[in-house]
C-alpha positions in Angstrom: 6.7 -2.8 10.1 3.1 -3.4 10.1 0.5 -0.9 10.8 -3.3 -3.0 10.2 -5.3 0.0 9.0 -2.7 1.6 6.3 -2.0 -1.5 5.1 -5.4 -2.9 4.5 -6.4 -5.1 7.6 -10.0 -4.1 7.0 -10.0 -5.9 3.3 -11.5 -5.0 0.4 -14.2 -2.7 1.7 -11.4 -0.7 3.8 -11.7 2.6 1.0 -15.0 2.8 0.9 -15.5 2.4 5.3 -12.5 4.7 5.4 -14.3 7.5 3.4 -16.9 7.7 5.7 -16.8 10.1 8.5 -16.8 7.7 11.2 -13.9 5.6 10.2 -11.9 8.2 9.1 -10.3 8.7 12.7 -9.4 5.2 12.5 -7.3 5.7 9.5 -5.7 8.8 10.7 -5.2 7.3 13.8 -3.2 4.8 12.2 -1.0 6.7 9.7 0.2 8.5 13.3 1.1 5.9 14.7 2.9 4.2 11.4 4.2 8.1 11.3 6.0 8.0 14.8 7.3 4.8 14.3 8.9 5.7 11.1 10.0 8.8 12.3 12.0 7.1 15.5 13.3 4.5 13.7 14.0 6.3 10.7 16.6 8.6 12.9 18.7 5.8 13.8 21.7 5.1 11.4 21.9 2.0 9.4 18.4 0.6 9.5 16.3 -1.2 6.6 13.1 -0.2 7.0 10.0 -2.4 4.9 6.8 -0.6 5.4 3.8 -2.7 4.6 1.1 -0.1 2.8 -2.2 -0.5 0.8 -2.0 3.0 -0.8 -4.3 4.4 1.6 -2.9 7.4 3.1 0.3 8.1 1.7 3.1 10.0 3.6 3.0 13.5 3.7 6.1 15.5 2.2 7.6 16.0 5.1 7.1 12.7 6.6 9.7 11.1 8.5 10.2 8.0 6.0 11.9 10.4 3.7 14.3 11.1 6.9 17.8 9.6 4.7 19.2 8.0 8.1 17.6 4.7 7.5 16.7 3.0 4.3 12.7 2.8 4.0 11.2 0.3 1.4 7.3 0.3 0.8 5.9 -3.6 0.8 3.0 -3.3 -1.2 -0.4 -5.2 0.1 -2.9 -3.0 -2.2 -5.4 -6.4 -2.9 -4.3 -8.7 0.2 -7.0 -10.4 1.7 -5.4 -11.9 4.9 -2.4 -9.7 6.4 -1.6 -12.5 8.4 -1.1 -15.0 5.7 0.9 -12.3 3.7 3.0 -11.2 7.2 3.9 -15.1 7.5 5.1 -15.6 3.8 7.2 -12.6 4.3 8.7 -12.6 7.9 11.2 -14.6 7.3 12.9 -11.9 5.1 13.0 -10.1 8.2 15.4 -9.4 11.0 12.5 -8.1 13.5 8.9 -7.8 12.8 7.0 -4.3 14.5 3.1 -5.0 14.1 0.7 -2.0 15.0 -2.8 -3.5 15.3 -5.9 -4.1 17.3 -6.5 -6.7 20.3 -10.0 -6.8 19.0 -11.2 -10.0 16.9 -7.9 -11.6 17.6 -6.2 -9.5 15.3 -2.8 -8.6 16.9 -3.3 -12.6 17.9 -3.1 -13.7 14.8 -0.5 -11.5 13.1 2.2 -12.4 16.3 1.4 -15.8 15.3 2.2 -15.6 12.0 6.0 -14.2 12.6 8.8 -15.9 14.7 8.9 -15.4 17.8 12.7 -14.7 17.5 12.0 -11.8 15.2 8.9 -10.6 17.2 9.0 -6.8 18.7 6.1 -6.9 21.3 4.6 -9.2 23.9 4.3 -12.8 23.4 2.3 -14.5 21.8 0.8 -15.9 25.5 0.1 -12.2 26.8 -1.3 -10.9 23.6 -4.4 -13.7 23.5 -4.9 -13.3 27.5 -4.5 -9.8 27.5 -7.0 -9.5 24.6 -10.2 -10.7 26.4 -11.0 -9.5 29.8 -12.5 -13.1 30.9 -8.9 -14.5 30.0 -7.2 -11.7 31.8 -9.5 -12.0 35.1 -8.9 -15.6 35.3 -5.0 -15.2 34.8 -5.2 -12.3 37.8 -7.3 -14.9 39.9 -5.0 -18.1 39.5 -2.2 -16.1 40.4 -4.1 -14.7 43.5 -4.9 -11.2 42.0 
C-alpha cells in the first residue's frame, strides 16, 4: 500500500512544505486515509501488509497497523526521489498493489503504470489518464454520445 504524501511523493522539500500551515492538511489528510486503509485491511485475518512510509507522520499508538490480525511491514522510502520508479522495482514482490494518490500532474497515472496490471487495486490504467483531465473526460462522454 501506497499513500503519495506519507511516503514522500512531494520529494525532498516535502518536510519543510509539510511544516507550513497550508500543507499541513494535506499531510493529515493523507495519514487518514493510509489510517483507514490500514485499519480495514488490518482486521482481516491472514494478510501481509507492506506500508510504503517516509517517516513523516508516524502512526499514532492506537493506530490500526498495530491491529495483530494482519502482519504490517513498513517499506521505507525516507530519500526516494521518484515513487514511481521505486513502486515499479518493488511491485513485483507484491500480490496486489493499493496506491492512494492524486489525479493531478499525472501522478496516480504514473504510479498505476508502474505496477502490473494483474496486481493493480483500482481503475485501469485507461480510466485513470481520461478521468484525470476534464478535456479527455469530455471528449470520451462526447464520442460515446454523452
Amino acid at each position: 500500500m501506497l499513500e503519495f504524501i506519507s511516503a514522500g511523493g512531494l520529494g525532498e522539500a516535502a518536510p519543510a512544505e509539510l511544516a507550513t500551515a497550508a500543507c499541513e492538511p494535506l499531510l493529515a489528510q493523507g495519514v487518514r486515509m493510509r489510517d483507514a486503509l490500514l485499519g480495514e485491511l488490518s482486521a482481516l485475518p491472514g494478510l501481509e501488509i507492506s506500508v510504503a512510509d517516509a517517516g513523516l507522520a508516524p502512526l499514532p499508538a492506537h493506530s490500526p497497523i498495530r491491529t495483530p490480525a494482519a502482519a504490517v511491514q513498513r517499506l521505507s522510502t525516507t530519500g526516494v526521489d521518484d515513487l514511481a520508479a521505486w513502486l515499479r522495482a518493488r511491485q513485483a514482490a507484491f500480490d496486489l498493489v493499493w496506491v492512494i494518490a492524486p489525479e493531478t500532474d499525472d501522478c496516480l497515472f504514473s504510479l498505476c503504470a508502474a505496477v502490473a496490471p494483474a496486481r493493480w487495486v483500482g481503475c485501469s490504467a485507461d480510466a485513470i489518464r481520461v478521468s484525470s483531465s476534464k478535456t479527455r473526460t469530455r471528449e470520451r462522454l462526447a464520442a460515446n454520445g454523452i
